[in-house]
Backbone bond lengths (Angstrom), bond angles and torsions (degrees), N, CA, C in turn:
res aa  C-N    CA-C-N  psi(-1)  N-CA   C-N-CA  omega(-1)  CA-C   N-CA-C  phi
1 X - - - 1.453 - - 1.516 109.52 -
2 X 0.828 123.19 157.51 1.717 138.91 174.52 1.140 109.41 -66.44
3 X 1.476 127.75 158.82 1.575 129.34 173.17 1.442 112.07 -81.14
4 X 1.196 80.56 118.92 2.167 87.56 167.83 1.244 108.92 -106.65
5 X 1.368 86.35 166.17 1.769 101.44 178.14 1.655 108.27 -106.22
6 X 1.288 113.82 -150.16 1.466 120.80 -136.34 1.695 84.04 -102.45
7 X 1.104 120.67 -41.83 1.355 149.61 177.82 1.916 100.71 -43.94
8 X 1.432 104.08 -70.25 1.138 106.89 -170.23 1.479 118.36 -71.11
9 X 1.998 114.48 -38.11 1.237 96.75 167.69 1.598 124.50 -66.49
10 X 1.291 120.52 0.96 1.337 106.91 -174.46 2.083 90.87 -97.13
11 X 0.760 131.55 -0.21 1.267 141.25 -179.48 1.865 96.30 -65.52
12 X 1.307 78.23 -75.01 1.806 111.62 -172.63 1.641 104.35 -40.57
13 X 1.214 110.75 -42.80 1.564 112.83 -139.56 2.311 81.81 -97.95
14 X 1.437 107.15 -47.46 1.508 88.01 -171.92 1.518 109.49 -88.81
15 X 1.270 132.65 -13.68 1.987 121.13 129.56 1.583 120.04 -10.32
16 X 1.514 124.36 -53.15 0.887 114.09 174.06 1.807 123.07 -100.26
17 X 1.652 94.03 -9.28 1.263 100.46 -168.51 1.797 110.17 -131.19
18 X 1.529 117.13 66.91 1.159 95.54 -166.28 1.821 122.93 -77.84
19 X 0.743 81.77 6.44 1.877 80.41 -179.44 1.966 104.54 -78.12
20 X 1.554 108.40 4.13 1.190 105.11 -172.32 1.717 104.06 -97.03
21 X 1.240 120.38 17.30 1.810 122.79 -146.34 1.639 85.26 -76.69
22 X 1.323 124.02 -45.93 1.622 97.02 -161.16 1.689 93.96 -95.67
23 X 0.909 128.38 40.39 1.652 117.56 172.72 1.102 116.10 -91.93
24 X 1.328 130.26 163.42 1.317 153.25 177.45 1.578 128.41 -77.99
25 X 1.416 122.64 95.81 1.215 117.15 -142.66 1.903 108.89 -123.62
26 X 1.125 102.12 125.53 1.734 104.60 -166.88 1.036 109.05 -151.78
27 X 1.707 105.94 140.37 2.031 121.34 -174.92 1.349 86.66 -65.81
28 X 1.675 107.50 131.99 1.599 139.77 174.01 1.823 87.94 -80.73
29 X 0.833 122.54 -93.96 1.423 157.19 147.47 1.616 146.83 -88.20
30 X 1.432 95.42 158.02 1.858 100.16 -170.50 1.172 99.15 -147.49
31 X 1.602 119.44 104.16 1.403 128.40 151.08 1.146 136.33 -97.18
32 X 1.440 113.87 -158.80 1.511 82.86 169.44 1.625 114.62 -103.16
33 X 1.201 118.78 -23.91 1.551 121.95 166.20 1.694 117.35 -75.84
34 X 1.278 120.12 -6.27 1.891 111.11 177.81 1.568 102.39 -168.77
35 X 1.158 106.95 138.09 1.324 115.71 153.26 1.054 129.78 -91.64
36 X 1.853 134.26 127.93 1.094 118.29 -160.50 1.787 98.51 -115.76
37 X 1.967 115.30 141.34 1.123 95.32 -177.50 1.356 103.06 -122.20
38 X 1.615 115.79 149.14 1.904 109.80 -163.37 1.776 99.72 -95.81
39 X 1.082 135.12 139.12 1.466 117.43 -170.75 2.195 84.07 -135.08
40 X 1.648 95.05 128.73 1.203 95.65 -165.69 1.589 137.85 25.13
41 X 1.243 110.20 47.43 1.337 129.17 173.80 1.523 119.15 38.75
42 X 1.315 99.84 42.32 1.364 130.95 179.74 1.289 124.79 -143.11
43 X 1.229 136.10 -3.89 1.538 139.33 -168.72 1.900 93.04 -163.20
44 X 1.600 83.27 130.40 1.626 92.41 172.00 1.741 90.16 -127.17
45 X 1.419 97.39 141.58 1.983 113.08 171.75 1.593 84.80 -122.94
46 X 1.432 81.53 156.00 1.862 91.85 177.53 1.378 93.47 -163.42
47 X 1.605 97.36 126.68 1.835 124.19 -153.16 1.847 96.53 -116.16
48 X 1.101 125.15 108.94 1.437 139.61 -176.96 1.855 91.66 -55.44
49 X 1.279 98.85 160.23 1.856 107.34 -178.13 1.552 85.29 -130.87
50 X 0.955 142.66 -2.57 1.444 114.75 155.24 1.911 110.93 -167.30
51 X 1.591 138.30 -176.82 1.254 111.42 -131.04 1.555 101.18 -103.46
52 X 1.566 107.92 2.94 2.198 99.04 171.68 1.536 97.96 -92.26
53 X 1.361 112.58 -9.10 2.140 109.34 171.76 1.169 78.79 -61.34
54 X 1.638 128.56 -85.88 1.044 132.27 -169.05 1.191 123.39 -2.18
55 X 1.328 111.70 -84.90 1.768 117.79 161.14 1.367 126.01 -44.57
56 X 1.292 111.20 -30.36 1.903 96.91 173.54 1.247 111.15 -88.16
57 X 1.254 126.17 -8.69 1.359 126.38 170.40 1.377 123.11 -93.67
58 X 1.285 133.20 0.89 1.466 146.01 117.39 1.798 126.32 -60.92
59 X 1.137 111.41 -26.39 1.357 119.53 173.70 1.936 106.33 -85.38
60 X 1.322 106.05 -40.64 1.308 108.28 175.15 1.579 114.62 -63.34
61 X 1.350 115.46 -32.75 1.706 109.63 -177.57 1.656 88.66 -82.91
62 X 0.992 131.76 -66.71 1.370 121.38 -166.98 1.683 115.44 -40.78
63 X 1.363 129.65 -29.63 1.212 131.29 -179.73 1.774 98.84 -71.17
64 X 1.535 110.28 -49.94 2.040 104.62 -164.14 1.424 83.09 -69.83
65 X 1.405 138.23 -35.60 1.757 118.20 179.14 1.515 104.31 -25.85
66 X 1.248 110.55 -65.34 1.160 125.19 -159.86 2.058 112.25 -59.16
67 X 1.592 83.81 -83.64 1.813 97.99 -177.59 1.685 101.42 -50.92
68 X 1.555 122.95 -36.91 2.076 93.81 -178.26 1.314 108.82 -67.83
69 X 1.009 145.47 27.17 1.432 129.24 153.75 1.736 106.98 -103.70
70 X 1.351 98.24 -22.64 1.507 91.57 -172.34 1.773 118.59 -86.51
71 X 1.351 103.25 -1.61 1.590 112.65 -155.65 1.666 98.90 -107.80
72 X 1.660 101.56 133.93 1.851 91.21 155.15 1.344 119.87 -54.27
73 X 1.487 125.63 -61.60 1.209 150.50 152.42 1.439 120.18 1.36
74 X 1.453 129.44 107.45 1.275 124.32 169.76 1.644 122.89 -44.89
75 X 1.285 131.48 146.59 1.723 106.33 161.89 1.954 85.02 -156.92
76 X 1.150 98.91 168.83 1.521 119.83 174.79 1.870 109.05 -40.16
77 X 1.340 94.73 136.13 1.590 100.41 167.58 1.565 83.16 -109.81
78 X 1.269 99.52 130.10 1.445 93.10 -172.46 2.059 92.86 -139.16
79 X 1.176 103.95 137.26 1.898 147.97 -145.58 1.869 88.73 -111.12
80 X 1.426 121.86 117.37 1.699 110.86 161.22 1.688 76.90 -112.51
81 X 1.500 101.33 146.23 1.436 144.22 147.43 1.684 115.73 -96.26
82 X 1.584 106.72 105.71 0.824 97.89 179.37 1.843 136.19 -75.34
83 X 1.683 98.47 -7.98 1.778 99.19 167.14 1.193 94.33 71.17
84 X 1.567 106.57 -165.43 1.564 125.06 50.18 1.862 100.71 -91.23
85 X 1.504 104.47 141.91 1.406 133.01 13.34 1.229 80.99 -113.63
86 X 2.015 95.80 154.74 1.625 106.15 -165.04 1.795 96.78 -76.26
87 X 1.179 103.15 167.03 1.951 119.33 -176.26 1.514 87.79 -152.79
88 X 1.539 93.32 -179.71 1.538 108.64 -170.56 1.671 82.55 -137.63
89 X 1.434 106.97 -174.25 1.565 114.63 170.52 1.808 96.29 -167.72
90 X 1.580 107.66 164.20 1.137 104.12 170.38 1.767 109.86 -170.64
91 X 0.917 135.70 140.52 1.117 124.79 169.70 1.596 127.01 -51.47
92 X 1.130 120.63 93.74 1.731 134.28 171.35 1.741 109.09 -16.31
93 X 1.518 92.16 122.80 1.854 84.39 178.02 1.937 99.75 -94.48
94 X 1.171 98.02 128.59 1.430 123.90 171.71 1.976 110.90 -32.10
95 X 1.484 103.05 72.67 1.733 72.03 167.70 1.979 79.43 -178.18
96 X 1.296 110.93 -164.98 1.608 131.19 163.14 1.395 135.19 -135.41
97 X 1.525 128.33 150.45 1.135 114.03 -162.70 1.981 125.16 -61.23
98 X 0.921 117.82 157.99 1.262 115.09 -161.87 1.474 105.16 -120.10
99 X 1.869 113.30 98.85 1.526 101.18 173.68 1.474 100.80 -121.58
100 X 1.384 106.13 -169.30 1.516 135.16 -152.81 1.448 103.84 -45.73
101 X 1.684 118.07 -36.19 1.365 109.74 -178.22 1.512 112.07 -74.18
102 X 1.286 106.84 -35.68 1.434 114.60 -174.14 1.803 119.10 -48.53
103 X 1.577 90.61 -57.60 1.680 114.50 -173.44 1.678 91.76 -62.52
104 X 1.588 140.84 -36.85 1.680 123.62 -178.44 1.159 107.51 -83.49
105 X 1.308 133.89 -5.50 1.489 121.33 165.93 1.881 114.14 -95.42
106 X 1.303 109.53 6.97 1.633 98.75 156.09 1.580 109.31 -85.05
107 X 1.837 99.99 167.25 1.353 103.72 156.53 1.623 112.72 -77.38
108 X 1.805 89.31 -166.06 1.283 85.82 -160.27 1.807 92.82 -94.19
109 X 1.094 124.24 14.70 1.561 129.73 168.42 0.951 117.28 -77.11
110 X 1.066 122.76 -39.71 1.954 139.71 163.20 1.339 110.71 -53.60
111 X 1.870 104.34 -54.17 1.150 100.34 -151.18 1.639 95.40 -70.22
112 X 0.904 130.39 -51.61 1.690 139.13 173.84 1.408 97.41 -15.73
113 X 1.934 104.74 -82.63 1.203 113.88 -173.54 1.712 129.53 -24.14
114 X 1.407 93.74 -62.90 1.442 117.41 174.77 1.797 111.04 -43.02
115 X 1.733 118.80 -52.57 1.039 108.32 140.01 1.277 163.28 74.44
116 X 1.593 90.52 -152.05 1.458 133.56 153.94 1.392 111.63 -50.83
117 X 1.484 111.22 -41.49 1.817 107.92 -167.36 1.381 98.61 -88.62
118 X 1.187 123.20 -15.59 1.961 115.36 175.66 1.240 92.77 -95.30
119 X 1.665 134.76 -15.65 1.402 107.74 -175.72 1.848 114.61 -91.56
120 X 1.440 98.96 -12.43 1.078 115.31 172.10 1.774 125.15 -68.95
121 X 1.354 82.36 -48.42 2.017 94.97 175.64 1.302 110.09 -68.29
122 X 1.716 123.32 -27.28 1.448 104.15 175.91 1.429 104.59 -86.91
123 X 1.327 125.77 -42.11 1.706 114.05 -179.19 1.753 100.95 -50.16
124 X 1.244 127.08 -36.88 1.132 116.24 168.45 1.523 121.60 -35.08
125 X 1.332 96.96 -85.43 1.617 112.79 173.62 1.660 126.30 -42.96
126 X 0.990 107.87 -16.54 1.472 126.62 -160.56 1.733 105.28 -83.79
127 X 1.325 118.49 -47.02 1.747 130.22 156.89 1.427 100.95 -111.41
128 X 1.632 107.51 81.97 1.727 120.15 154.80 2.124 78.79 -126.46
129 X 1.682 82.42 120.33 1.691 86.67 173.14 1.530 117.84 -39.67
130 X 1.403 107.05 123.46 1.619 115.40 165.27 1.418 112.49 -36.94
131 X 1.561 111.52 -81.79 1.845 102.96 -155.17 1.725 108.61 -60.22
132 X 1.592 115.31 -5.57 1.597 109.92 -176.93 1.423 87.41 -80.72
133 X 1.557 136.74 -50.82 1.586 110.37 -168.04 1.434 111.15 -76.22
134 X 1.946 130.63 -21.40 1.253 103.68 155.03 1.398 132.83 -60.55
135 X 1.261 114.10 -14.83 1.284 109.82 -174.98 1.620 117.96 -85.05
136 X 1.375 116.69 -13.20 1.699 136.66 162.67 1.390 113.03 -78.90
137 X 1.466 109.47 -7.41 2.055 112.30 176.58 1.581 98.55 110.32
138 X 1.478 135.05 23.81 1.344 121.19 157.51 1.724 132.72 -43.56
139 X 0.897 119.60 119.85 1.388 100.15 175.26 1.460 104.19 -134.84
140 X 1.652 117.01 165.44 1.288 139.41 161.76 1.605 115.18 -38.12
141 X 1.130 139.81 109.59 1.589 151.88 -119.53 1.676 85.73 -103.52
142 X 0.957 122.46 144.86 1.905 122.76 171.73 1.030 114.67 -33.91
143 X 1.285 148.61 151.15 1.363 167.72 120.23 1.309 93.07 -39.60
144 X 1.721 107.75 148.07 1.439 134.56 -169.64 1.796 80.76 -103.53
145 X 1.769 107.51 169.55 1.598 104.11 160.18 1.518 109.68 -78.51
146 X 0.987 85.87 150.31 1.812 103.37 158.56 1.631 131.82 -31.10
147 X 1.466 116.61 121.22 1.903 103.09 177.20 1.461 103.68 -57.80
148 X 1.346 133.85 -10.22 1.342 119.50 170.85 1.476 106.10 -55.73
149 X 1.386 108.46 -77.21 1.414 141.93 -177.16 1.692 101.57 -20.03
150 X 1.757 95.59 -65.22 1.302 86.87 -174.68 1.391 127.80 -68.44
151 X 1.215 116.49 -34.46 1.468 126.62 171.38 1.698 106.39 -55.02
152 X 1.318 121.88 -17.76 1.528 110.08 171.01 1.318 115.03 -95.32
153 X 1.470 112.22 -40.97 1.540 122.54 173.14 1.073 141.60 -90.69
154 X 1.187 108.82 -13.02 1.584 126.99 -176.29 2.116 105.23 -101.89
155 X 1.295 127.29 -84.02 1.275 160.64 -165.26 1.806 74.50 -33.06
156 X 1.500 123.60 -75.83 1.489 116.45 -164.62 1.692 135.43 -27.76
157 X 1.890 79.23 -36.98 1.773 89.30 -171.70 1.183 112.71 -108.23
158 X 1.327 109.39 17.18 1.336 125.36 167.40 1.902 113.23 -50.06
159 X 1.109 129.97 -165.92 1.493 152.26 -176.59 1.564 88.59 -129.78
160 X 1.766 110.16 140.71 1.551 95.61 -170.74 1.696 94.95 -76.46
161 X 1.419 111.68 -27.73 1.710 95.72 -168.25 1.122 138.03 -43.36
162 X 1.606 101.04 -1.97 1.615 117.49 -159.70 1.380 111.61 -147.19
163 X 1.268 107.06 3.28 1.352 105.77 176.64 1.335 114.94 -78.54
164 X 1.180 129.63 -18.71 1.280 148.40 169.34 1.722 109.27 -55.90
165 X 1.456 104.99 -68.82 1.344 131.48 -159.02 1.996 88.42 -68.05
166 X 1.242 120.33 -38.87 1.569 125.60 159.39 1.708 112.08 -51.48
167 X 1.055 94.80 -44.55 1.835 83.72 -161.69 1.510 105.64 -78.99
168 X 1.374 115.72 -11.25 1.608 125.71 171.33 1.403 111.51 -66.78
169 X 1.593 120.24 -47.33 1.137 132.27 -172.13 1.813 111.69 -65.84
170 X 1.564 103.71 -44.47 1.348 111.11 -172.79 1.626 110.42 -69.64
171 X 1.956 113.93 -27.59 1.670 105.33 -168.08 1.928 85.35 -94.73
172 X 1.129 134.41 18.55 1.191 136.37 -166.60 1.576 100.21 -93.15
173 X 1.578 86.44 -42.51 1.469 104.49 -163.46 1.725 106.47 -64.39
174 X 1.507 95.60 -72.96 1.394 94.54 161.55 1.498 152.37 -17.98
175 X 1.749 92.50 -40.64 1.618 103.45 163.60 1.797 113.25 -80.99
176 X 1.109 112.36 3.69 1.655 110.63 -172.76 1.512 94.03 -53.68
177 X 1.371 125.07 154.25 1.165 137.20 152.96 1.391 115.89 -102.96
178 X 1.202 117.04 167.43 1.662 109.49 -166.21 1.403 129.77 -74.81
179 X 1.261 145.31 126.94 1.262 153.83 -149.78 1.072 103.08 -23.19
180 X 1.325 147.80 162.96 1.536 139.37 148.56 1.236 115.07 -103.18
181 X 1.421 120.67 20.26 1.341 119.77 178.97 2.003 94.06 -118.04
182 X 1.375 116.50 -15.68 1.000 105.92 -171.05 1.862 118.39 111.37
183 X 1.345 114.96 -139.39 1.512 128.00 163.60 1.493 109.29 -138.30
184 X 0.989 119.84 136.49 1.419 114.16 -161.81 1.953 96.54 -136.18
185 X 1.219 132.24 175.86 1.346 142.82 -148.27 2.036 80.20 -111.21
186 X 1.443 108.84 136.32 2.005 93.86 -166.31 1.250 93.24 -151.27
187 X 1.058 116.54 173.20 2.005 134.98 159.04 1.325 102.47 -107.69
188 X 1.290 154.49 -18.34 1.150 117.03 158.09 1.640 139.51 45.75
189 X 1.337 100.18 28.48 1.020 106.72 171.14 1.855 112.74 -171.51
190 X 1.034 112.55 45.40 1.271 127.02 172.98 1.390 131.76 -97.35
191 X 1.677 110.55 90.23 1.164 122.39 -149.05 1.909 75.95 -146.50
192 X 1.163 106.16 159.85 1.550 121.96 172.33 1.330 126.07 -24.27
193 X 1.947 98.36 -54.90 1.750 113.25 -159.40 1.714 79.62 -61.71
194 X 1.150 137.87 -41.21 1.537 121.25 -130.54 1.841 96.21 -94.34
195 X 1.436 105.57 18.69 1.827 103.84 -166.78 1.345 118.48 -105.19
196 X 1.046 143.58 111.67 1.847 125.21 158.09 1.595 108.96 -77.85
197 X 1.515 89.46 106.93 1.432 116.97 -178.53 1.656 116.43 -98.80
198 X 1.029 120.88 71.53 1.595 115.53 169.56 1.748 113.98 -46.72
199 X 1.557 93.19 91.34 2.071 90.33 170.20 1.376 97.30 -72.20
200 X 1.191 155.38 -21.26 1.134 122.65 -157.81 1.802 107.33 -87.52
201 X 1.381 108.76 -27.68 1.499 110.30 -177.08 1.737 109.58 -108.71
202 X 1.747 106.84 6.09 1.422 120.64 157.60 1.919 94.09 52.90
203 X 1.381 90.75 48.71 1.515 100.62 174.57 1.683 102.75 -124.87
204 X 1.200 118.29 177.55 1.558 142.96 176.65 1.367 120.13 -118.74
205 X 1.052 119.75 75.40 1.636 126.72 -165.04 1.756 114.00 -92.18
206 X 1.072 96.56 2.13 1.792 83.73 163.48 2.163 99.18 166.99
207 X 1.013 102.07 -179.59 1.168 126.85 -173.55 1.627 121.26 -142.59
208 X 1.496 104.78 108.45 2.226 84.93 -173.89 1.965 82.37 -136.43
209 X 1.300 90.66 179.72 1.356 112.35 -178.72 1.660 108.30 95.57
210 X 1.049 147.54 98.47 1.251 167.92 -152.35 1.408 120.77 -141.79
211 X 1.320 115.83 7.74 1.417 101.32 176.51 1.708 121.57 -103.30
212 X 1.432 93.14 10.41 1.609 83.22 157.32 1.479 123.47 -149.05
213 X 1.542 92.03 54.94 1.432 113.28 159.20 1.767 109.08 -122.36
214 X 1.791 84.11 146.39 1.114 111.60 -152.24 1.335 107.55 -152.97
215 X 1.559 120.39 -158.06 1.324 127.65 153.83 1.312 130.65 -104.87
216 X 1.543 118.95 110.15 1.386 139.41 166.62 1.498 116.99 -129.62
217 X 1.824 112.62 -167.14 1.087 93.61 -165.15 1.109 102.61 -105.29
218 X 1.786 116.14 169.90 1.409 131.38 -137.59 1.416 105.97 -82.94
219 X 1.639 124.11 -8.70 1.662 129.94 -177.18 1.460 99.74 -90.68
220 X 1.656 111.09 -22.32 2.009 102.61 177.48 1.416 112.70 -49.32
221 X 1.697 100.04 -44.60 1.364 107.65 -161.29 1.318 122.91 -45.54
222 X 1.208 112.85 -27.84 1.713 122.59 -171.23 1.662 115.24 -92.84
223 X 1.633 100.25 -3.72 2.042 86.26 175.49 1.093 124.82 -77.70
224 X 1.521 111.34 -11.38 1.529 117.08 -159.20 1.804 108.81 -71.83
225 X 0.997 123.20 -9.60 0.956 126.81 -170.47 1.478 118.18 -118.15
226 X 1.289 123.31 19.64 1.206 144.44 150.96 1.104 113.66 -70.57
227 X 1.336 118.43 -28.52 1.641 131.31 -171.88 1.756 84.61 -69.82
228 X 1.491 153.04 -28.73 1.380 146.60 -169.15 0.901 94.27 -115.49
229 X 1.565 145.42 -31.60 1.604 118.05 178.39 1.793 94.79 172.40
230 X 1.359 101.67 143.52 1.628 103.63 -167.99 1.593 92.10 -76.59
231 X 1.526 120.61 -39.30 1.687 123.94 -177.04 1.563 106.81 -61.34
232 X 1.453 129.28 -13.83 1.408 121.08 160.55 1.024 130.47 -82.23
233 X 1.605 102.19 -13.75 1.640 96.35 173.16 1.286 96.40 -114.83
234 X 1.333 146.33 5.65 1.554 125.61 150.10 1.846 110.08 -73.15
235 X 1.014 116.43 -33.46 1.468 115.98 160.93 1.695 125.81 -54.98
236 X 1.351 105.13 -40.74 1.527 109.42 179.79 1.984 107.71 -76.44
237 X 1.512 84.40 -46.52 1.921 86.36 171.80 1.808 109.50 -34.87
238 X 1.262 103.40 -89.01 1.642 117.48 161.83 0.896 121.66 -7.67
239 X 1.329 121.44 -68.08 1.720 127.31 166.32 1.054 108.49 -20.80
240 X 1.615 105.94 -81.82 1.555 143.92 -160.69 1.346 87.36 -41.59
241 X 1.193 133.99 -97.35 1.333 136.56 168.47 1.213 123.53 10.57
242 X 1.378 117.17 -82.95 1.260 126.36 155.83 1.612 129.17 -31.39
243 X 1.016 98.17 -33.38 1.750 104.44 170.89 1.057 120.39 -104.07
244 X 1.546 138.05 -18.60 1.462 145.64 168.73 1.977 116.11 -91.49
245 X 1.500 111.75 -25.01 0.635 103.33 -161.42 1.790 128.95 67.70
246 X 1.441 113.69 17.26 1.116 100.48 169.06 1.744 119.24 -132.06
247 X 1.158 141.80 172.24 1.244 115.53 -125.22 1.688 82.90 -142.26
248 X 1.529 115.85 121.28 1.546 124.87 -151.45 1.420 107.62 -111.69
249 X 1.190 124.37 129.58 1.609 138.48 167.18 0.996 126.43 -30.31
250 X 1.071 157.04 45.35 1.680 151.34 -162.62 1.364 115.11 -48.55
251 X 1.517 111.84 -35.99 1.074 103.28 165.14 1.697 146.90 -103.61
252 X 1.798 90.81 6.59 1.410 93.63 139.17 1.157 118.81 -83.89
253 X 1.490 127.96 -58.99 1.499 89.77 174.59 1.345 156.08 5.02
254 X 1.444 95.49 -55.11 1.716 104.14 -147.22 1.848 77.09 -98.91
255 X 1.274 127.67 -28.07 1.293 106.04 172.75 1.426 126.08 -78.39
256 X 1.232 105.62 -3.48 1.957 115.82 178.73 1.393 95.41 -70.14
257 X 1.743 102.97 -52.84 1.658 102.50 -152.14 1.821 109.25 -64.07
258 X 1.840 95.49 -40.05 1.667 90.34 175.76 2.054 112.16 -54.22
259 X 1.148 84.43 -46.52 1.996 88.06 -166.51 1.734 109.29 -50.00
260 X 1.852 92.57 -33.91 1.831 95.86 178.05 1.283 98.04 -57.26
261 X 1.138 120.13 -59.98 1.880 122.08 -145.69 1.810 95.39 -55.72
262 X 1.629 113.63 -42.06 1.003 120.77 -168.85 1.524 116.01 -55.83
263 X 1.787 103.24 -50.41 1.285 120.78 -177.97 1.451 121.69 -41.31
264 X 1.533 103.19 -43.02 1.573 141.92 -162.02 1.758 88.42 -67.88
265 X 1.297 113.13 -61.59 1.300 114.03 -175.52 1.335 128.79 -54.89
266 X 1.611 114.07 -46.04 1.242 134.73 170.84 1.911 104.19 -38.92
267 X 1.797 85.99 -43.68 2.269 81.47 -155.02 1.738 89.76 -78.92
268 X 1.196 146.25 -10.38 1.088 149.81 172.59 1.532 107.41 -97.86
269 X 0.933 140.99 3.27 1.264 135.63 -162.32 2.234 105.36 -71.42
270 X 1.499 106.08 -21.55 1.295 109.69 173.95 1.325 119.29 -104.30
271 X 1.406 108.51 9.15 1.843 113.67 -174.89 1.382 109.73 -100.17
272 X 1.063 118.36 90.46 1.598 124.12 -179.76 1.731 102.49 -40.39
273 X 1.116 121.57 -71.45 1.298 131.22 167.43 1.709 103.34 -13.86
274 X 0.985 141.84 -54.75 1.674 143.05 -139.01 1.416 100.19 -128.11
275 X 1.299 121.75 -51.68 1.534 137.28 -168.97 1.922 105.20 -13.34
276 X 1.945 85.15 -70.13 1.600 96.23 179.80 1.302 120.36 -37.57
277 X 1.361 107.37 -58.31 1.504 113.44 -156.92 1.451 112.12 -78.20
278 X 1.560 113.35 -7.20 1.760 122.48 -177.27 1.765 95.44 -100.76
279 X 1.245 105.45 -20.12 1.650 96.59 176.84 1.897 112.20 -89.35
280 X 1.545 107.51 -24.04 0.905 105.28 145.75 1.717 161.95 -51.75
281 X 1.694 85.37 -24.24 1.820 110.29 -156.18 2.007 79.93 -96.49
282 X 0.944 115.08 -52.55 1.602 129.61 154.15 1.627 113.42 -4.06
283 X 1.338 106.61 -87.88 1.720 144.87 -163.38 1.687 76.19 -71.06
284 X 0.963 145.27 -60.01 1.634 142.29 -170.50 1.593 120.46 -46.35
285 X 1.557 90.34 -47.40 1.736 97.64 -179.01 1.538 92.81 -84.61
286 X 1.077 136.51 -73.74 1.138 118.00 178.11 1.415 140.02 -28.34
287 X 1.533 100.67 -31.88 1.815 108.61 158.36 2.066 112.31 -59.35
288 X 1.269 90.02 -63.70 1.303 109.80 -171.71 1.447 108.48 -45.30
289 X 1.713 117.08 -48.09 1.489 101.37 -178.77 1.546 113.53 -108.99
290 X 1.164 108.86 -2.47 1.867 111.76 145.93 1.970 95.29 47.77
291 X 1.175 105.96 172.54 1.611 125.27 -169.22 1.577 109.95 -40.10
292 X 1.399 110.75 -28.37 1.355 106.78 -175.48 1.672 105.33 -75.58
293 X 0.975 125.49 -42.90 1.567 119.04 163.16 1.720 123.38 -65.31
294 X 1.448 128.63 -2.38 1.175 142.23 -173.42 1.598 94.97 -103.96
295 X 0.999 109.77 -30.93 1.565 101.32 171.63 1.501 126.84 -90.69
296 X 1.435 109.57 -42.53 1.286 113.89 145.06 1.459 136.76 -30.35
297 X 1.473 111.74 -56.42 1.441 110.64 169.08 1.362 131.21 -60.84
298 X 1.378 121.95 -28.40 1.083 157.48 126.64 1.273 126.00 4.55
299 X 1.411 108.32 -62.41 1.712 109.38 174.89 1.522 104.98 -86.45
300 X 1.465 117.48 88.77 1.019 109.95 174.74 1.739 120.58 -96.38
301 X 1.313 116.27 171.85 1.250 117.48 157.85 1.936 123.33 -75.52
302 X 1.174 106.69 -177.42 1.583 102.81 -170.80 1.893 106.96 -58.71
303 X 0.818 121.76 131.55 1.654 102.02 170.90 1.116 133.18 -102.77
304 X 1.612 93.32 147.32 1.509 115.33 -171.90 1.146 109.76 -114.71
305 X 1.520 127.41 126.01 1.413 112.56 173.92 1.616 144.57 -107.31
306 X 1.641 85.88 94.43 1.599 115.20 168.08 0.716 120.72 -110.62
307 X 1.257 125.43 147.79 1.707 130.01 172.62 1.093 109.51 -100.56
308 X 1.658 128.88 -176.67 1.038 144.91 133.59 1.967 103.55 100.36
């Protein structure tokens, strides 16, 4: 679809919704697949910018059909309008995104809490029968780039201090052998932006954004949240554990999350716009897990080269 303005989504949105005419209407967000618009800080619509958004944003409501009945976890009831041009709508879950500064100013009662409820929503999600979410539009979750790729595009624009401590992570990667849990049905994408975080009652009130979960394997699931703090996802691991009974890699992990950041860089590596801030997000984890993760990766087993 074409770019609209502020004008037109409020056009669009009380067409289908007129009881909304005197409300208060403001860009949520601007990506590059949807614009999201907040209408009295209670209703988010989110309008695809071109026609496979389109499709994941029909595939995305058809998947929470499914998982909000199955989840403790709040997430979007989410409404497609078919238009033209089609939108979705849903009632806004009560809270704000939750990053790195946020998560070190709880205690450590919160921080637990907090958790338990992400370690809970993925053991949730984790046995919701496979062929029922392929059969709602599941699919196989993106491919990262290539250790070629990155080793050509990524490693150069590195900082040398770390270019090293990178190229460990990437032939690390390579030796991964294949999940031992398999590929499992995931969210894959649990990182801060995607949270309604109530700071004031230092609670976790919901979870939305679903369109790029899918099926991958079951150790991805846990990097996303390194992006808020590596101690939240050694806490959520634990959990998980504790509630699945099954017993999680730490040190794959910690080599997924470096190879992501890397990956991330590689597919930006020509976007002036992004470059910085992915060579940045880079130089961060590498601060954060410093020599003690360089040695870790390190003791590897014989290698085989699979990823993922």
């Amino acid at each position: 679809m074409t770019e609209l303005d502020a004008s037109e989504f409020r056009s669009l949105i009380i067409s289908v919704f007129p009881e909304l005419t005197a409300s208060v209407f403001k860009l949520a967000s601007k990506g590059w697949d949807l614009l999201a618009v907040d209408v009295d800080d209670t209703l988010i619509f989110k309008f695809p910018r071109h026609p496979s958004a389109e499709r994941a944003l029909v595939k995305e409501a058809a998947l929470l059909d499914i998982v909000r009945s199955s989840l403790s976890m709040a997430v979007p009831d989410m409404r497609i309008h078919e238009g033209p041009p089609i939108f979705s709508s849903h009632a806004k879950l009560d809270g704000e995104h939750l990053i790195a500064e946020d998560y070190d100013a709880l205690g450590e009662s919160d921080r637990q809490h907090l958790a338990e409820d992400l370690a809970r929503f993925y053991a949730e999600l984790h046995v919701l029968d496979a062929d029922r979410m392929r059969s709602a539009g599941a699919e196989t979750i993106q491919p990262w780039q290539s250790p070629e790729t990155v080793r050509i595009k990524t490693l150069p624009l590195l900082p040398p201090d770390i270019r090293s401590f990178a190229q460990v992570i990437v032939s690390d990667f390579e030796a991964l052998p294949p999940d031992p849990y398999g590929h499992i049905y995931g969210f894959f994408d649990g990182h801060g932006w995607n949270m309604a975080f109530d700071h004031a009652q230092r609670r976790l009130n919901g979870i939305y954004d679903f369109a790029d979960s899918g099926f991958g394997p079951l150790h991805q699931e846990f990097i996303y949240s390194n992006f808020i703090s590596p101690d939240l996802t050694a806490r959520i691991v634990s959990a998980y554990e504790m509630l699945t009974g099954r017993r999680l890699d730490r040190r794959r992990i910690a080599i997924l999350t470096g190879f992501h950041r890397l990956s991330e860089l590689a597919e930006f590596a020509d976007d002036p716009a992004y470059v910085e801030q992915m060579i940045r997000s880079a130089a961060t984890w590498a601060a954060v897990t410093g020599v003690g993760l360089a040695g870790m990766v390190t003791r590897t087993a014989p290698r085989r080269r699979r990823s993922g």
